[in-house]
N, C-alpha and C positions, 0 to 999 in steps of 0.2 A: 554477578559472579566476579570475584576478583581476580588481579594478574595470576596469583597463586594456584587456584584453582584450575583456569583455564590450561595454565601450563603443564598441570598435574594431568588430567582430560588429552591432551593435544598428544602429550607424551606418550601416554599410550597409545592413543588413537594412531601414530606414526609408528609406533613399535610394533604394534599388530599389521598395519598398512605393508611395512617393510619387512617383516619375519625379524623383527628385531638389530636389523640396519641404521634405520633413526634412530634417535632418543628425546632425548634433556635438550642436549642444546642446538637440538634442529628447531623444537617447540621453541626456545625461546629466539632464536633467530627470527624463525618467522613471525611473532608475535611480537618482534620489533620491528618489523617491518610493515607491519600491515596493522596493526594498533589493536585487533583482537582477534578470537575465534573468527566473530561475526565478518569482522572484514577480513582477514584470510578467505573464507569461504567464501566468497564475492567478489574475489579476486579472479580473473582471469589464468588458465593454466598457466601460458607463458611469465607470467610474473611470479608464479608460484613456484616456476624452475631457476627462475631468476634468482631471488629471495632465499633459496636452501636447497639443499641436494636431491629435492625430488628428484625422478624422472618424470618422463613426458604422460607415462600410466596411471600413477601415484597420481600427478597434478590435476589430471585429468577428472580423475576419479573423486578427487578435496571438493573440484568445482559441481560435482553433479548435490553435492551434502545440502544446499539451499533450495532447488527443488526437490529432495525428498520430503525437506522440512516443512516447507510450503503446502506440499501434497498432504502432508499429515495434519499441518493446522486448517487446511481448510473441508478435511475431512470434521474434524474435530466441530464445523461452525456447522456439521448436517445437510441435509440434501432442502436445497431452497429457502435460508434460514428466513425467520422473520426478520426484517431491517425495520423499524418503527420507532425506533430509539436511538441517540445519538451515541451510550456503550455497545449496543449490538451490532451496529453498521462500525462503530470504529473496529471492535473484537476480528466482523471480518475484512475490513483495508489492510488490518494490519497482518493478515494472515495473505493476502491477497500478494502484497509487497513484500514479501519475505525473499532475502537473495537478491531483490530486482538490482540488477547494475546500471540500470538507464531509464531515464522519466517517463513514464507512460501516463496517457491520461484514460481513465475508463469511465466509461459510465456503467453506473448498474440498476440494471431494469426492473422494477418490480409489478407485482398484479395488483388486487384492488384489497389486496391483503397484507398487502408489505411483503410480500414475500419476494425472496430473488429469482428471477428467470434468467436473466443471463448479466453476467458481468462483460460489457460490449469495449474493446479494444476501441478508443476513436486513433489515437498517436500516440509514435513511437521516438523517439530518438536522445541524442546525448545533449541537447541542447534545451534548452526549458520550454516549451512550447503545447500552454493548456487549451489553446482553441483549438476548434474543430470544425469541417464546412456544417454550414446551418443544415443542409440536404442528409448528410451522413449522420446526424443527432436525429434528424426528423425522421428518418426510413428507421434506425434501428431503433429507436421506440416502438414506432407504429407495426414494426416486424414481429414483435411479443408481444403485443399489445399492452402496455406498458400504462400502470397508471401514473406512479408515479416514479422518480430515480433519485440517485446519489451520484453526483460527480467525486472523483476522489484524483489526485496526482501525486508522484510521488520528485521529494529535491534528495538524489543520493551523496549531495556532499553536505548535507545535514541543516540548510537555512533553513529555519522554523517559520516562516514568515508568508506571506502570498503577498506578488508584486501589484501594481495597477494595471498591468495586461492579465492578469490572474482573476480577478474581481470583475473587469470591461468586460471579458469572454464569457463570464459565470453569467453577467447581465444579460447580453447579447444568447444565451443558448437558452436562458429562461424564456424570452421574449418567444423565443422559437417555436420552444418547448406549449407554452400558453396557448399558441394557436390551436392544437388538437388536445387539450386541457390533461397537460401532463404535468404532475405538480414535479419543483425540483424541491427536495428534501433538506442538501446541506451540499455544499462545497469540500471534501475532506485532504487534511496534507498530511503525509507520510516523512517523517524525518528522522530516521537515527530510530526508528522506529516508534516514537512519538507522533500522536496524531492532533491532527490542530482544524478544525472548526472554523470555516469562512461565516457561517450565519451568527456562530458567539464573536466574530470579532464586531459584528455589528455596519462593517463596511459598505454591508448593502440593508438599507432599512428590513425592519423584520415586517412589512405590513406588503413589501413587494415580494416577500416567501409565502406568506399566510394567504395571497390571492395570486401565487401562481399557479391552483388549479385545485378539481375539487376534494383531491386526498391531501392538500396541504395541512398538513401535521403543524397545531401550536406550538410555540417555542418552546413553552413552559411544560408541554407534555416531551417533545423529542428532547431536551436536557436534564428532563427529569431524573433517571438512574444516576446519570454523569454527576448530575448535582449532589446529589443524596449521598455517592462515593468520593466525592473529591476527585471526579475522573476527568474525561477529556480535556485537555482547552481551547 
């Protein structure tokens, strides 16, 4: 969607918001401030009062727009979707991270189906920080009986990248994980809503994925769709 658009959209959206109090150039105020819809909507209310002549109700209300949205794409991914595929597990990360204002790292659990049983909160906060204690990986696997999972985290100021504490911790929770043969699937990053692949960057051999447990998914079958579309990286 271009600037155009968006301001076209916004415009209204404040004109209806306001009983027609906003307009034109509230949208484009804010949409210079905050670089788009997206980031408007993931702004914090007080910024958003800052930013334009919201009130405190108005702003209020801008910030709830990111989990509605969320609730509706992850409605859209179905109750316990298959995750067996590197498009399918990304499809729902990135429905997962919709809105998120701060890094979280989840793991998500699956049965001996790929299916999802629960997307498990390990951390939370505003600093980058993907480990997690070994104890709290181990108890919320073995709590769903979990065969095997998807780590995913998200960077909200858009580095595409995973650091070398990123990749240590992915090692270190597989090691974990291997004890009660829970296979890890892929490592997944959230950017600007681009998702990005710790097992396609190759970081970590694919031969320590393929025997981290006995649902370990081939490379060649989990990037299969991705590949065929020109999809993840």
């Amino acid at each position: 969607m271009d600037r155009q658009q968006e301001t076209v959209i916004l415009t209204r959206f404040l004109s209806t918001l306001s009983r027609g109090a906003l307009g034109l150039d509230d949208a484009r105020t804010l949409l210079e401030r905050s670089g788009s819809i997206s980031g408007m909507a993931s702004s914090p209310p007080a910024l958003l009062m800052r930013a334009g002549r919201l009130s405190g109700a108005q702003a209020e209300l801008l910030s709830y727009l990111p989990q509605i949205v969320r609730r509706c794409r992850l409605d859209q991914c179905g109750d316990g979707p298959r995750l067996d595929r590197l498009e399918a597990a990304a499809r729902y990360v990135r429905a997962l991270y919709t809105g998120a204002r701060h890094e979280r790292l989840f793991m998500l659990c699956l049965d001996s189906n790929f299916r999802l049983l629960e997307a498990r909160l390990l951390s939370s906060g505003s600093t980058l920080e993907t480990s997690a204690p070994p104890r709290l990986i181990m108890e919320s696997a073995l709590r769903v009986q979990s065969g095997a999972v998807i780590f995913c985290h998200n960077h909200p100021a858009g580095r595409k990248f995973f650091s070398e504490t990123d990749v240590s911790s992915t090692v270190a929770a597989m090691e974990v994980l291997e004890k009660i043969n829970v296979a890890m699937l892929d490592h997944l990053l959230v950017a600007r809503g681009e998702i990005v692949s710790l097992r396609r960057t190759h970081y970590i051999p694919e031969n320590v994925w393929t025997n981290s447990g006995t649902l370990a998914i081939p490379f060649s079958l989990w990037v299969e769709k991705a590949d065929a579309d020109g999809g993840e990286s």
